[in-house]
C-alpha positions as CSV (number, residue, x, y, z in Angstrom):
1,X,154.7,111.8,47.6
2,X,157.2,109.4,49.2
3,X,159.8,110.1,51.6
4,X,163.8,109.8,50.5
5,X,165.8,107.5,52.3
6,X,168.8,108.5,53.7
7,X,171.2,107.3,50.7
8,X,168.8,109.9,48.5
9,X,168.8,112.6,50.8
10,X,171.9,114.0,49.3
11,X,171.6,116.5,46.7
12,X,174.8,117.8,44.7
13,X,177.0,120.1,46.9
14,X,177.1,122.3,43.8
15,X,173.8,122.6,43.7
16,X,172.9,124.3,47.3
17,X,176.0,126.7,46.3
18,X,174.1,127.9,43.7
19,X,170.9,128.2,45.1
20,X,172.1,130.8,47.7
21,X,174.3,132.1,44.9
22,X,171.0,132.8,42.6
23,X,169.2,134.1,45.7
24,X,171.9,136.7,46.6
25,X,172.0,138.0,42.6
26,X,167.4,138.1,43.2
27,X,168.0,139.7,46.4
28,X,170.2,142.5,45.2
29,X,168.2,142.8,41.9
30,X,164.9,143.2,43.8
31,X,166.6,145.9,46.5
32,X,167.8,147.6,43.7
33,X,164.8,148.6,42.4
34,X,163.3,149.4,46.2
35,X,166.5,151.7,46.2
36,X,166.0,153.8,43.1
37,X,162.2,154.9,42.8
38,X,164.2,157.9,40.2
39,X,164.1,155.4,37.9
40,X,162.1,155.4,35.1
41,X,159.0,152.4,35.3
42,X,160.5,150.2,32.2
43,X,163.9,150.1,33.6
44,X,162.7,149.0,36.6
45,X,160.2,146.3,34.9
46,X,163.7,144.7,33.2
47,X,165.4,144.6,36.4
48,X,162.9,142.5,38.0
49,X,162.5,140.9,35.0
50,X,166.3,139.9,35.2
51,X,165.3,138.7,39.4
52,X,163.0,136.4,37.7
53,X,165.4,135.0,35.0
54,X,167.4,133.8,37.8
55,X,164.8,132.5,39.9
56,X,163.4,130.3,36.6
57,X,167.2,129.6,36.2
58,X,167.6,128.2,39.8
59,X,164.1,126.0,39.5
60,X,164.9,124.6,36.4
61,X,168.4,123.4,37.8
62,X,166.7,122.3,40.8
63,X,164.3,120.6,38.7
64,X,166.9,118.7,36.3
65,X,169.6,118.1,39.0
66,X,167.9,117.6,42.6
67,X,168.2,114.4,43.2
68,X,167.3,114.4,46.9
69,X,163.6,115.3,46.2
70,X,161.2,113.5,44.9
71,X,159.9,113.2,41.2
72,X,156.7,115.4,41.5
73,X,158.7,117.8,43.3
74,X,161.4,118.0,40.5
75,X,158.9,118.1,38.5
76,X,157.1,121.2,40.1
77,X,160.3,122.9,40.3
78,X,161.4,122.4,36.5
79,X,157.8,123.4,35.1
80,X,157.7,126.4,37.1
81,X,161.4,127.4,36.0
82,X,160.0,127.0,32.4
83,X,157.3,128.7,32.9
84,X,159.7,131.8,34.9
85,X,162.1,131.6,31.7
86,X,159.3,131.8,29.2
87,X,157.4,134.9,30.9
88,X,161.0,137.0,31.4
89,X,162.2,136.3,27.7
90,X,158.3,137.6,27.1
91,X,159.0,140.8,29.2
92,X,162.5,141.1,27.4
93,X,161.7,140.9,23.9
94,X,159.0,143.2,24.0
95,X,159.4,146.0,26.6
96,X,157.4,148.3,24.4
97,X,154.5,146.6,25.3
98,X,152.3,148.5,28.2
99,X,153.4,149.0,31.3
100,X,150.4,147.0,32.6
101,X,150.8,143.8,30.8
102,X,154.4,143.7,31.6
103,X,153.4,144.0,35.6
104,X,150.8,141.4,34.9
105,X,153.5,138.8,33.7
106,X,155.7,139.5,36.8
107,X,152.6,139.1,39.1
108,X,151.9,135.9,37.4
109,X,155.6,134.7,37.5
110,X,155.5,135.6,41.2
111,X,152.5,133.4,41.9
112,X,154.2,130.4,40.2
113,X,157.2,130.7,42.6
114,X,155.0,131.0,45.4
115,X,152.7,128.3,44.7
116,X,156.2,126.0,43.9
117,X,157.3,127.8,47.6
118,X,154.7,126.6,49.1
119,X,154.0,122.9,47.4
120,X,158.0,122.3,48.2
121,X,157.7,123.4,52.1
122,X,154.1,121.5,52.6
123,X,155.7,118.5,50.4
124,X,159.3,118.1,51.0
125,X,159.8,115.9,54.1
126,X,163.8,116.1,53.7
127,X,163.9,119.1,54.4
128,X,164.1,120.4,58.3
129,X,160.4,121.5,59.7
130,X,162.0,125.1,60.4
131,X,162.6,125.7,56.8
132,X,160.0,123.5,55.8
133,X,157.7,126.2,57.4
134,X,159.4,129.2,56.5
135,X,159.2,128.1,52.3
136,X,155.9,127.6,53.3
137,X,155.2,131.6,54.7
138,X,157.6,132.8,51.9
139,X,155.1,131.0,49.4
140,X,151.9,132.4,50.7
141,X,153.7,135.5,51.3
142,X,154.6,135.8,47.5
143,X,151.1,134.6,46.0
144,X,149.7,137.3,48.2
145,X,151.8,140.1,46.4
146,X,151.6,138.5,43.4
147,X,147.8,139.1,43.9
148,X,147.7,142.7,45.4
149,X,150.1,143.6,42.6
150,X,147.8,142.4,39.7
151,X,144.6,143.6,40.9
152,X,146.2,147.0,42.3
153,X,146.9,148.6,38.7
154,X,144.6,151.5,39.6
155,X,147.3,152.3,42.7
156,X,150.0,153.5,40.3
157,X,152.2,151.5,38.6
158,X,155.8,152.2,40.7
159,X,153.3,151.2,44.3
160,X,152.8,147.9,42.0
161,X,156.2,147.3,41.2
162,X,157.3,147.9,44.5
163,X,155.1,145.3,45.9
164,X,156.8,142.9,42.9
165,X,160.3,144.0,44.2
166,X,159.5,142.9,47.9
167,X,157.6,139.7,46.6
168,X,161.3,138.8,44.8
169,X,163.2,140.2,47.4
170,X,161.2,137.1,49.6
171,X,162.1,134.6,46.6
172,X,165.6,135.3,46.8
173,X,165.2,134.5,50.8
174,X,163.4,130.9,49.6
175,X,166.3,130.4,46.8
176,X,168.8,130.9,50.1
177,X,167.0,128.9,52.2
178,X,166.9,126.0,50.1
179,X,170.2,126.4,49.5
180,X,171.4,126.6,53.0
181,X,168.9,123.2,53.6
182,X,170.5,121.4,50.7
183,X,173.7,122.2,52.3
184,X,172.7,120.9,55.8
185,X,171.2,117.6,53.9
186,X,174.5,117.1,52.5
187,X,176.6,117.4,55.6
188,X,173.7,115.0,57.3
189,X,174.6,112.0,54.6
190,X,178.0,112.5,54.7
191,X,177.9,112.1,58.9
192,X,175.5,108.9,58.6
193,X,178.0,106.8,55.9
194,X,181.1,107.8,58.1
């Protein structure tokens, strides 16, 4: 994948707001459920379900709109938004389903983001090594308790979704900081053409 050039470095302003914006909302989704355990297993199951609507929402935007990365990154980013979107709508419009399958689908979901995580911090050379490596932990992170929560059914299902809450509690961090890097990429470009 090719580096960006300084004139493509800059990504919408708009963009990076909403990022950190989309990362608070996942952030206080995902400590929501770490705050009520009371809750029944379903309601929680929807409220992560809603984290990972606005995670696919924030990918796909990244995706149709980020300029200041490269094609296959866009790309990345807008076919694992889909895929986000497509697996909460599946959660949402059938919550009746078991308690199992719906865990699977947020386990899967949460592999995709941090599989994307990761490709974007290994790939994205605009972005500042610091960040670079922290999307990068945050990925590997993710597709770790994206794992342990699909294979550790057997556990008890609110242990399971509590490992999904803290696996999008990290993805709302990884919204943020890409956020707060598109930012700093904007206020870079803007320095150089003055």
């Amino acid at each position: 994948m090719r580096c960006l050039g300084t004139s493509e470095l800059k990504g919408p302003g708009w963009l990076s707001a909403l990022d950190i914006v989309l990362g608070v909302i996942t952030i206080v989704l995902s400590a929501v459920v770490l705050a009520n355990p009371g809750l029944d297993i379903l309601t929680l199951i929807l409220i992560l379900a809603g984290a990972l609507l606005v995670v696919g929402l924030a990918r796909i935007l990244v995706g149709a709109f980020g300029k200041h990365i490269s094609n296959g990154l866009r790309s990345i980013n807008l076919g694992a938004g889909l895929l986000e979107i497509v697996i909460t709508i599946m959660i949402m419009l059938y919550p009746q389903d078991i308690t199992q399958t719906l865990i699977q689908l947020l386990s899967v979901a949460l592999f995709v983001h941090g599989v994307n995580s990761a490709v974007i911090g290994g790939y994205a050379r605009t972005l500042p090594s610091l960040l670079r490596g922290l999307l990068v932990v945050i990925g590997l992170l993710s597709i770790a308790l994206s794992v342990t929560a699909f294979i550790s059914i057997p556990i008890g299902f609110l242990s399971v979704v509590y490992i999904l809450a803290i696996g999008y509690l990290l993805t709302g961090i990884s919204e943020i900081i890409q956020g707060i890097a598109g930012t700093k990429r904007s206020r870079m470009t803007v320095n150089r053409t003055k």
